[in-house]
C-alpha positions in Angstrom: 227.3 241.4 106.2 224.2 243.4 107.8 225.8 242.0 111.1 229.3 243.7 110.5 227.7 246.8 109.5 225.7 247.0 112.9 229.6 246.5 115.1 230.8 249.3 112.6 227.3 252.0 113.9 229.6 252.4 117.6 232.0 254.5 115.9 229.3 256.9 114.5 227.3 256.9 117.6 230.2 257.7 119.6 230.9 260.6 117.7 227.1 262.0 117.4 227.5 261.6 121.8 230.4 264.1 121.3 228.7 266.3 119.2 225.5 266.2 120.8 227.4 267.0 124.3 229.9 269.3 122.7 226.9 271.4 121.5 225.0 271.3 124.7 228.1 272.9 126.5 230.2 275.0 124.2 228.1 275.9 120.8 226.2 279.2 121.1 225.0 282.0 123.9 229.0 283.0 124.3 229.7 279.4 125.4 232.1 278.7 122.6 234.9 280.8 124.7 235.5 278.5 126.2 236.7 275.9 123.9 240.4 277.5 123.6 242.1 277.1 126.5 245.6 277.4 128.3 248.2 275.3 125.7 245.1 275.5 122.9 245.9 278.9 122.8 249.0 278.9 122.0 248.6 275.5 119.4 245.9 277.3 117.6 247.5 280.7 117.1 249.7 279.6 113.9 246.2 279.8 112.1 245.1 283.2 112.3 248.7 284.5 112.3 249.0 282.7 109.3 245.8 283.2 107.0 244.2 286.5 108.9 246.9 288.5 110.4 249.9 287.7 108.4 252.1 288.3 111.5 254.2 285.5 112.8 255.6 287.6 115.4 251.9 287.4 117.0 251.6 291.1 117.4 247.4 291.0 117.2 247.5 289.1 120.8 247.1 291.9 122.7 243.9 292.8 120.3 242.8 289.8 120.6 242.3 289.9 123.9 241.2 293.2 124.1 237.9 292.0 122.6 236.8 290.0 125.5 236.0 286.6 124.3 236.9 285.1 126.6 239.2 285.7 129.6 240.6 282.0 128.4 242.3 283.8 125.2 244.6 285.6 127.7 246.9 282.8 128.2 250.3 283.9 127.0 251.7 281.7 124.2 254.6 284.3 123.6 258.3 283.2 123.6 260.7 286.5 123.4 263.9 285.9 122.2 267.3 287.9 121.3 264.9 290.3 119.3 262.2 288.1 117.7 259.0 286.8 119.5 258.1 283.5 118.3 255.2 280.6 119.5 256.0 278.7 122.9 254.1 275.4 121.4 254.7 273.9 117.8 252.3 274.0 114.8 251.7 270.4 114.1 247.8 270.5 115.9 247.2 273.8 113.7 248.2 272.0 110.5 245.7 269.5 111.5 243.0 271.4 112.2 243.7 273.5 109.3 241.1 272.4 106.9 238.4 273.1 109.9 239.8 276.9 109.9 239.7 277.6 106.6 235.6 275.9 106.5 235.1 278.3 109.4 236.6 281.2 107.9 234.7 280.9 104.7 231.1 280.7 106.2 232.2 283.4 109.0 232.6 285.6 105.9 229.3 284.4 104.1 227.0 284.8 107.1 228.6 288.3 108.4 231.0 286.7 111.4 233.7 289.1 112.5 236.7 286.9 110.5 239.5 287.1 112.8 240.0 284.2 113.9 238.0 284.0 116.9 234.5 284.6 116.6 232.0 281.6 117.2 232.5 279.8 114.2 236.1 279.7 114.4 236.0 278.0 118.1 233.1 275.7 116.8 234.9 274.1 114.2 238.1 273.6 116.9 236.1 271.4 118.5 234.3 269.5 115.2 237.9 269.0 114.2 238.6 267.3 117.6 235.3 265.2 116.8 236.9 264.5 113.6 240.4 263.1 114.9 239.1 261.1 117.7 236.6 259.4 114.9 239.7 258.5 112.8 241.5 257.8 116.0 239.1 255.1 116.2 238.5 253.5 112.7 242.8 252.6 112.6 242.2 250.9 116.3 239.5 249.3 115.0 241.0 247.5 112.1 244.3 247.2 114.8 242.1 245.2 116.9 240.5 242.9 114.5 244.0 241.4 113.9 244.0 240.2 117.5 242.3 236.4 116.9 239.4 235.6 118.1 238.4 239.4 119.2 234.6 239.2 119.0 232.9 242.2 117.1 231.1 242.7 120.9 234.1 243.3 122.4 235.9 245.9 120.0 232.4 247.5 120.8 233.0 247.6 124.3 236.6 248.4 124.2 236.7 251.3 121.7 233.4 252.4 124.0 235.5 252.1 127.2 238.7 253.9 125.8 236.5 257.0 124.9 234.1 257.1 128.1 235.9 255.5 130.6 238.9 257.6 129.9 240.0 261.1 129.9 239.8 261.0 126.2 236.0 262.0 126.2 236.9 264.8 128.7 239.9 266.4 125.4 237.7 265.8 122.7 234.7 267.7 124.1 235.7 269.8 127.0 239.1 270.8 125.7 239.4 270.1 122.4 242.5 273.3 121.5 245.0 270.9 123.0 247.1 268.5 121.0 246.3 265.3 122.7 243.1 263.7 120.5 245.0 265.0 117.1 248.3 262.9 118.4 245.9 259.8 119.4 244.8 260.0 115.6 247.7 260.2 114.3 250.0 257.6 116.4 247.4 254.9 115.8 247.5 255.2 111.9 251.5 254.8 112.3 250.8 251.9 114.6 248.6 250.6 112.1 250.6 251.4 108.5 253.9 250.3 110.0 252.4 246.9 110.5 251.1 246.7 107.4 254.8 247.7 106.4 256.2 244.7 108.3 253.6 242.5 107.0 254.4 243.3 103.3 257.3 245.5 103.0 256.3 248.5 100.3 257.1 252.3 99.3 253.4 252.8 99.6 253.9 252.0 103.5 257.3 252.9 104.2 256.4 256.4 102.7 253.1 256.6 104.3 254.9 255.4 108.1 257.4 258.2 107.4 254.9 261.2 106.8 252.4 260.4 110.0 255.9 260.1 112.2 256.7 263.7 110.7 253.1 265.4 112.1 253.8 263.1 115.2 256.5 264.9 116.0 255.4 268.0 114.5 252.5 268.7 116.9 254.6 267.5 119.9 258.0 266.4 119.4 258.4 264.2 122.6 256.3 261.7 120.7 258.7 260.4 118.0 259.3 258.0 121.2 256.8 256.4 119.4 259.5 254.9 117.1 260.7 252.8 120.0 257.5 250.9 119.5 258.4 249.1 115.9 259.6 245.9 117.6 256.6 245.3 119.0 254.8 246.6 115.9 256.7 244.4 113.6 255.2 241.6 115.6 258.6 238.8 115.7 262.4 239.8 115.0 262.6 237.8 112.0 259.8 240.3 110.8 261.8 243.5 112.4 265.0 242.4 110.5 263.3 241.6 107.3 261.8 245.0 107.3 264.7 246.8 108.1 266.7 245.0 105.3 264.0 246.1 102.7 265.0 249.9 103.7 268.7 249.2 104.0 268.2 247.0 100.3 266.5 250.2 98.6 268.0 253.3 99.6 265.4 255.3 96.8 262.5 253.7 99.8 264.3 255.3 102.8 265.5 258.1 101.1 262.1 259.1 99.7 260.9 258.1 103.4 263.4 260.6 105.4 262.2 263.3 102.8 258.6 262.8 102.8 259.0 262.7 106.7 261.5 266.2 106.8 258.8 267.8 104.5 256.6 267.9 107.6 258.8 269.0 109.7 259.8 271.3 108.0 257.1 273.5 108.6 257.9 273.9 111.7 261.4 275.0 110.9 260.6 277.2 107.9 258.2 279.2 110.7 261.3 279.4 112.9 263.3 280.9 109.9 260.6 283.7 109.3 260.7 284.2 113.0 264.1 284.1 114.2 266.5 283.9 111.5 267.6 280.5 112.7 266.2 277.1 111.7 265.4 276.3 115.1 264.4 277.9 118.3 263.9 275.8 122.3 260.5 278.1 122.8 260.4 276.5 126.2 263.3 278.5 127.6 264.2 276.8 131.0 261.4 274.2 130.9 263.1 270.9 130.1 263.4 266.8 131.4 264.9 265.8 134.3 266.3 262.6 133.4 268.1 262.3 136.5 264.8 262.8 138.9 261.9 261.4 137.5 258.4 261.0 139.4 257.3 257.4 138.0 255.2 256.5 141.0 254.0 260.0 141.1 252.9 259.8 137.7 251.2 256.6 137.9 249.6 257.1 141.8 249.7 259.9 143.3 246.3 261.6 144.2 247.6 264.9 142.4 247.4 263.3 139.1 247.9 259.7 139.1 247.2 258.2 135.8 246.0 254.7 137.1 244.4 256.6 140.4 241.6 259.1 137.9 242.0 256.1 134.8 241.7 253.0 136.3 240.7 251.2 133.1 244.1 251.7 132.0 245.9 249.7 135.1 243.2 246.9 134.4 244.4 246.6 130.5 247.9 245.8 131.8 246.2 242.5 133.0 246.2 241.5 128.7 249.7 241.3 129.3 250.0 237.7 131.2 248.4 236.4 128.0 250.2 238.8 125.5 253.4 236.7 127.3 251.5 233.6 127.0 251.3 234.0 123.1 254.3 236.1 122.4 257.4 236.8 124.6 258.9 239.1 121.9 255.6 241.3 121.8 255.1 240.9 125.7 258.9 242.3 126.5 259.0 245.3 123.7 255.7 246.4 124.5 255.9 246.6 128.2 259.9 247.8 127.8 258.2 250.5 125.7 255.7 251.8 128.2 258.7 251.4 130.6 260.7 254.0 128.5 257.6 255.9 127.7 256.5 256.8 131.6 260.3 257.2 132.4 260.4 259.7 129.7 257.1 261.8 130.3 258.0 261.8 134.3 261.0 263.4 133.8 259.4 266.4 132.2 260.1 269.4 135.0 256.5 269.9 136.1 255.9 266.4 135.8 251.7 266.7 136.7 251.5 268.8 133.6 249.6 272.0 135.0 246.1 271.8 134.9 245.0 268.7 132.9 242.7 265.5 134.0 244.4 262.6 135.1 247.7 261.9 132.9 247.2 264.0 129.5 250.4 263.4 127.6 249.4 259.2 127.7 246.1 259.8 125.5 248.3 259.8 122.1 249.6 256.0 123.5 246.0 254.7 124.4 245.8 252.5 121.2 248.7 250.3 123.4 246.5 249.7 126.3 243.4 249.1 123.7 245.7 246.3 122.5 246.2 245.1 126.2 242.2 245.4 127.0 242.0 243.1 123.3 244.5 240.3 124.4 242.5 240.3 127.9 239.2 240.4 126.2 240.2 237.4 123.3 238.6 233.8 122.8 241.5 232.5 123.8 241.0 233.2 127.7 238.9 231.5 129.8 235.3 232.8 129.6 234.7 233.1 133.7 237.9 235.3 133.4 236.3 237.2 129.9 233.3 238.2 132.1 234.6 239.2 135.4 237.0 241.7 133.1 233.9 242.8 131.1 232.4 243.8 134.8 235.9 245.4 135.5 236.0 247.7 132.5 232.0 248.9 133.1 233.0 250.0 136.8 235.8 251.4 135.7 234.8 253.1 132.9 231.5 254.5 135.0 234.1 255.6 137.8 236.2 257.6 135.6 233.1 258.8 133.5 232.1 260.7 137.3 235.5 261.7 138.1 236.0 263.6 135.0 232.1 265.3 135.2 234.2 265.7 138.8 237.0 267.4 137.1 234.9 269.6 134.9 232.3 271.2 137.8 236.1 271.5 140.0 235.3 268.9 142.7 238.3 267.7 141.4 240.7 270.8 141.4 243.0 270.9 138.0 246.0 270.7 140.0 246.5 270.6 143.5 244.9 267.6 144.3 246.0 265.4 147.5 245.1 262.5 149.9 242.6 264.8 151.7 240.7 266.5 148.7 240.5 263.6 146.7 238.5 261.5 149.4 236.7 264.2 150.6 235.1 264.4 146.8 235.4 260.7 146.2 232.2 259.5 144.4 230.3 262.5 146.0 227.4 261.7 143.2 224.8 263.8 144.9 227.0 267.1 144.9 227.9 266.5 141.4 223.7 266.1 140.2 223.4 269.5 142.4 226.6 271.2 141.3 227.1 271.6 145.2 230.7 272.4 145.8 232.7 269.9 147.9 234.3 271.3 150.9 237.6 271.1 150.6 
């Protein structure tokens, strides 16, 4: 028992790191300003328009800004339509960082803060709430990866260590916590985790449960009910899949009370559109929109501008798990990897396909409990121990490699978006202009 308790004191210690770095770089001296940025801006917003302003139409931007912050609070969430001005981004990562606002606006009253929304305390508890998600993030990919047979304690240690550090995930959590990706990661792992506990024993408890963390999945960024296509795999076998299927199809009071549970999420969302608009729902993007037709894959996953496997290398090593995912399971190997197939299809097509400014692939944090599986079948008793220990090695390097590139991204050695052959090797591993904060000529 004392030895279990030791593997759990990562999880803690992880989050104390992101704390004790968050503090150090955004807590105090005006530094806070710099939490909110770009999309956060937007995501946030619903809060104070809400709770302080009482004005969904947003009209206290302008003040907002007017009171200097910081120049980041500038960035234009507004989408004017035929006579109504409603949000750009959806309100799914403000309902989950809800109960953080509404700590922060209480003390800001009790210890004299201006409460509008944006003072220090406000921004603080942004990123606590960010601390918050990534820590429950991690206990449901925990108790995912325990199921994996012969999974030593050590290496969920190493692996929920590697996901946060030798990822961009560290990089959202403490440097810009305001944007939606961390609260996703939270959320998609507890579906992962609850619909297989669904499949395992088929319940309303489950079923209900599954239905409500789909509807915030979708509420804080709708592109993510893709996540749906990942039940096969979840269910673990098809005679599992069809046996859960026919529970819902057996008890239409289960899906029905499913569908509304999951609709009463969502329906936030639309209910803000009708106070808005007039209408139940409103494309906020306006000509942003997929491509399905010209999709970058290979940019996505390689390019130097922001190649996912090129600035998170970790995650082009996990897909090695998958020989012995195939070894154990054909069924898991072929609707996992036929999700990710869909998945990166999917978030290529999107018109700006590099996502503006971001480090490495963003939109693939809220799927990294997948490639935690993949590191997990690598990592498990059942593969040869020479092969165990070269991969430990691999994820260390890696992990170390991205840890720099992101401390990289954050000093702008690595430039937030126009990244190419030339820049990228001209900054590649420069270690001793990163300990000086030299810039690299580019």
């Amino acid at each position: 028992m004392k030895k279990s308790f030791l593997y759990k004191l990562p999880i803690p210690l992880i989050l104390i790191i992101c704390i004790w770095v968050s503090s150090n770089m955004s807590w105090g001296d005006q530094r806070q300003g710099r939490i909110i940025k770009a999309d956060g801006n937007g995501y946030y917003a619903y809060l104070p328009a809400v709770f302080i302003y009482h004005d969904l139409s947003f009209g206290f931007f302008d003040s907002i800004v007017e009171k200097e912050y910081h120049p980041n609070l500038s960035w234009d969430y507004r989408y004017v339509g035929n006579g109504f001005v409603t949000n750009k981004y959806y309100a799914g990562t403000a309902l989950a960082i809800l109960p953080f606002f509404l700590i922060a606006h209480g003390l800001s009253i009790c210890f004299g803060y201006p409460a509008d929304g944006y003072s220090a305390l406000y921004l603080i508890f942004i990123n606590i709430a960010a601390i918050f998600y990534l820590g429950m993030a991690l206990l449901f990919l925990r108790k995912l990866l325990k199921r994996i047979p012969e999974l030593s304690e050590k290496a969920i240690v190493l692996i929920l260590a590697a996901l946060v550090f030798g990822t961009n995930l560290f990089h959202y959590t403490v440097e810009e916590p305001s944007l939606s990706h961390v609260y996703s990661l939270a959320f998609v792992t507890a579906f992962i985790y609850y619909a297989r506990k669904f499949f395992e024993r088929p319940g309303t408890g489950p079923a209900i449960l599954c239905a409500t963390l789909l509807g915030m999945i979708i509420l804080i960024r709708p592109v993510n009910g893709i996540i749906l296509l990942l039940v096969p795999f979840i269910a673990g076998s098809l005679p599992r899949l069809k046996k859960g299927l026919n529970h819902f199809l057996r008890r239409p009071a289960i899906l029905l009370g499913s569908v509304l549970a999951g609709i009463l999420v969502l329906s936030v969302q639309l209910i803000i559109y009708k106070i808005q608009s007039g209408s139940f729902w409103v494309y906020s993007y306006g000509n942003e929109g997929f491509d399905f037709l010209d999709p970058h894959c290979v940019d996505f996953l390689f390019s130097y501008r922001k190649g996912m496997f090129v600035y998170t290398p970790l995650l082009f090593l996990s897909l090695a798990g998958g020989y012995f995912l195939f070894r154990k399971s054909r069924y898991r190997f072929f609707t996992l990897f036929g999700f990710l197939a869909i998945l990166i299809y999917v978030l290529s097509s999107w018109w700006q396909w590099y996502y503006g400014g971001s480090f490495s692939q963003r939109v693939m944090i809220e799927y990294y409990a997948v490639f935690a599986l993949l590191l997990g079948y690598l990592l498990s008793g059942n593969v040869h121990r020479k092969i165990r220990k070269a991969a430990v090695i691999l994820i260390l390097v890696l992990s170390l490699f991205t840890f720099i590139q992101s401390e990289q991204y954050r000093i702008a050695h690595i430039h937030w978006s126009e990244m190419d052959k030339e820049k990228y090797w001209k900054a590649f591993m420069r270690v001793d202009k990163l300990i000086r904060r030299e810039p690299v000529d580019q």
